[in-house]
C-alpha positions, -999 to 999 in steps of 0.1 A, spaced: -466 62 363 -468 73 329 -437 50 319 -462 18 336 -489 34 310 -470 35 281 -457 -2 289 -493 -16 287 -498 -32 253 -525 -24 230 -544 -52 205 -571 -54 184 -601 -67 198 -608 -92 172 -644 -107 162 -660 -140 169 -694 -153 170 -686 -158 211 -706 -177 233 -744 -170 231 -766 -176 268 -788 -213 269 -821 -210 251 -836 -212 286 -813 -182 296 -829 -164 265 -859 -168 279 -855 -152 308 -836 -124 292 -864 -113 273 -892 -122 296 -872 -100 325 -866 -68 298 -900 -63 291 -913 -69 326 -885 -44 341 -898 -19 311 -935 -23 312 -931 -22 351 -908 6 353 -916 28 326 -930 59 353 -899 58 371 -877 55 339 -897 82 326 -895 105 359 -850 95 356 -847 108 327 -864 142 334 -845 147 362 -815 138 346 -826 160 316 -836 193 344 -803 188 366 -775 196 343 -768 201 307 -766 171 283 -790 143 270 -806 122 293 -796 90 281 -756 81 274 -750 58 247 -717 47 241 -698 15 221 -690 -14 241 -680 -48 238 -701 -71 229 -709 -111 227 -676 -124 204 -660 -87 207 -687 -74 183 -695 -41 190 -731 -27 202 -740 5 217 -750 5 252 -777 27 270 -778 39 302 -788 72 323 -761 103 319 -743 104 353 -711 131 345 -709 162 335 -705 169 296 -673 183 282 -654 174 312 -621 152 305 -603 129 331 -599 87 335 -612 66 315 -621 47 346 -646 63 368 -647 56 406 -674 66 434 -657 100 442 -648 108 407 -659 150 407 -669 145 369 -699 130 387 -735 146 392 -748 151 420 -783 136 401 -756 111 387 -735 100 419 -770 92 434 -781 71 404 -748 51 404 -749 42 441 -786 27 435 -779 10 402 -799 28 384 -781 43 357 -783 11 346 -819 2 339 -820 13 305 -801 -15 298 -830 -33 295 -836 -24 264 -799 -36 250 -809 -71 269 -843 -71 252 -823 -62 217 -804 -95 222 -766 -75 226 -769 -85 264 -782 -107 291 -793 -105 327 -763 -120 342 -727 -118 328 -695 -100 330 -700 -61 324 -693 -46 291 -658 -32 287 -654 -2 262 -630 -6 235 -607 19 247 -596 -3 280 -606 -39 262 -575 -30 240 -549 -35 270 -564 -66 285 -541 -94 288 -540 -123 264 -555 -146 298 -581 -120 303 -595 -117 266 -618 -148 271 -640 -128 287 -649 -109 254 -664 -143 239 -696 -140 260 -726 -122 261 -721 -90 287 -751 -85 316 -770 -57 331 -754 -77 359 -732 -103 369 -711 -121 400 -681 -94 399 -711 -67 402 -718 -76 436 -690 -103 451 -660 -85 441 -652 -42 445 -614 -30 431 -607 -21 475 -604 -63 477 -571 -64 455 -561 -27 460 -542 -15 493 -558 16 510 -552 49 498 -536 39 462 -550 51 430 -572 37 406 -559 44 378 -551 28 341 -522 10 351 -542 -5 382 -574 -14 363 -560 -34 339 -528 -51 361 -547 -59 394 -585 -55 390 -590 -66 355 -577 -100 367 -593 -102 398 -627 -95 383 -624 -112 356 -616 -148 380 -648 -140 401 -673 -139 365 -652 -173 355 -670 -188 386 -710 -178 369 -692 -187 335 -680 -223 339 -714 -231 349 -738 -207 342 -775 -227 351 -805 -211 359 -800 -219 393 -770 -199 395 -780 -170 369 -816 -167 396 -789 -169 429 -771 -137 409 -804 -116 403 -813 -126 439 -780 -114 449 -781 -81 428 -814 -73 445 -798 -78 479 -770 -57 471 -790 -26 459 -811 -31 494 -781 -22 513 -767 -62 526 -734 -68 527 -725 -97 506 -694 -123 516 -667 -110 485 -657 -137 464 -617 -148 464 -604 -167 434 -567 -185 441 -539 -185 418 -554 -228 414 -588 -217 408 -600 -228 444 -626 -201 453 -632 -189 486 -659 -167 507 -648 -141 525 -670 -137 554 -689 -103 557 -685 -84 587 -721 -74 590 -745 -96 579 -774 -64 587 -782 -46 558 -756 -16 557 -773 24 567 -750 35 531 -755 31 498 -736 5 490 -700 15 473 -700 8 438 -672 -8 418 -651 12 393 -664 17 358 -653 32 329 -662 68 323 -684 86 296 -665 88 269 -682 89 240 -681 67 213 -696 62 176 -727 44 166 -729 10 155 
């Protein structure tokens, strides 16, 4: 395994002025970010204590990410792993690195929500693909880079139609190698489906989506063919699921310099 890692190529991520959301998308970005702060600012508020009181470390992570035209911007979001602990640079559900305050958060979303702020700043929007840290962006293949043109979302279509089980066999690891050969890919082909045509009707079916997924539904995955065709998978319970829902892999805290 550690001959596939040293195999994987790494570029540059160079700079562009990317591909900025519709005005109308704007709109909604900031009208949703200061609705989602004003609205949640007791519970944000009550996270961050807890995060603060459960283990040792800040209570918000900030770390450099990818932004709109590979431009840099540091993200926010609640601390989830333990501090000083080394491991993947991808981080999956069962990772041990993980709080227990932190696992919890994760499986709700809600490390997330101070994200708001960074789609309120302008550096992301509602819906879009996630933002990739510069440590795994740097392996991407050349067919994969596009992605890095547009503006990265608090959430997007991969978020909740596509987990790294659809193009992974049972039991195998996720590790480097995987992440960037099979799931980068994958994921990737499921945001191009939001991308091509990214309305307001579609950008309010993904938010709708989002919410549906935190509840507990099941949602149908989405399955992009080597000729673009896209299918849905059908779920096999349509009642909301008694689990949190499993969350897809991420990169891990790693931290990263200011911008």
């Amino acid at each position: 395994m550690s001959e596939d890692r040293a195999e994987l190529a790494g570029r540059p991520v160079d700079p562009s002025d990317g591909v900025a959301p519709s005005r109308s998308r704007r709109v909604l970005d900031v009208a949703g970010a200061l609705a989602g702060l004003l609205l949640l600012s007791v519970p944000l508020l009550l996270i961050y204590l807890l995060v603060r009181l459960s283990s040792r470390g800040p209570g918000v992570f900030r770390q450099t990410r990818v932004g709109q035209g590979g431009r840099p911007f540091t993200m926010y979001k609640f601390r989830t792993m333990r501090q000083g602990v080394g491991g993947l640079t991808v981080t999956a559900t069962c990772d041990p690195r993980l709080t227990r305050v932190g696992k919890l958060l994760r499986q709700w979303s809600l490390d997330e929500l101070p994200q708001l702020a960074n789609v309120l700043r302008g550096q992301m929007t509602l819906v879009g693909p996630r933002p990739e840290t510069y440590d795994l962006a740097v392996h991407y293949d050349a067919h994969c880079r596009w992605i890095f043109d547009h503006r990265p979302g608090l959430t997007g279509l991969s978020e909740v139609r596509f987990r790294d089980f659809d193009v992974l066999p049972p039991g195998e690891e996720v590790d480097l190698v995987n992440y960037i050969r099979k799931i980068v890919p994958a994921r990737v082909a499921v945001d191009a489906v939001y991308l091509r045509d990214p309305s307001m009707r579609a950008t309010f079916r993904a938010l709708w989506d989002t919410v549906r997924h935190i509840l507990g539904f099941t949602l149908p995955p989405l399955r992009v063919g080597a000729d673009g065709a896209v299918a849905e998978v059908p779920a096999a319970a349509p009642e909301p699921s008694k689990e949190p829902v499993a969350e897809p892999v991420r990169p891990a805290e790693k931290p990263g310099p200011a911008t």
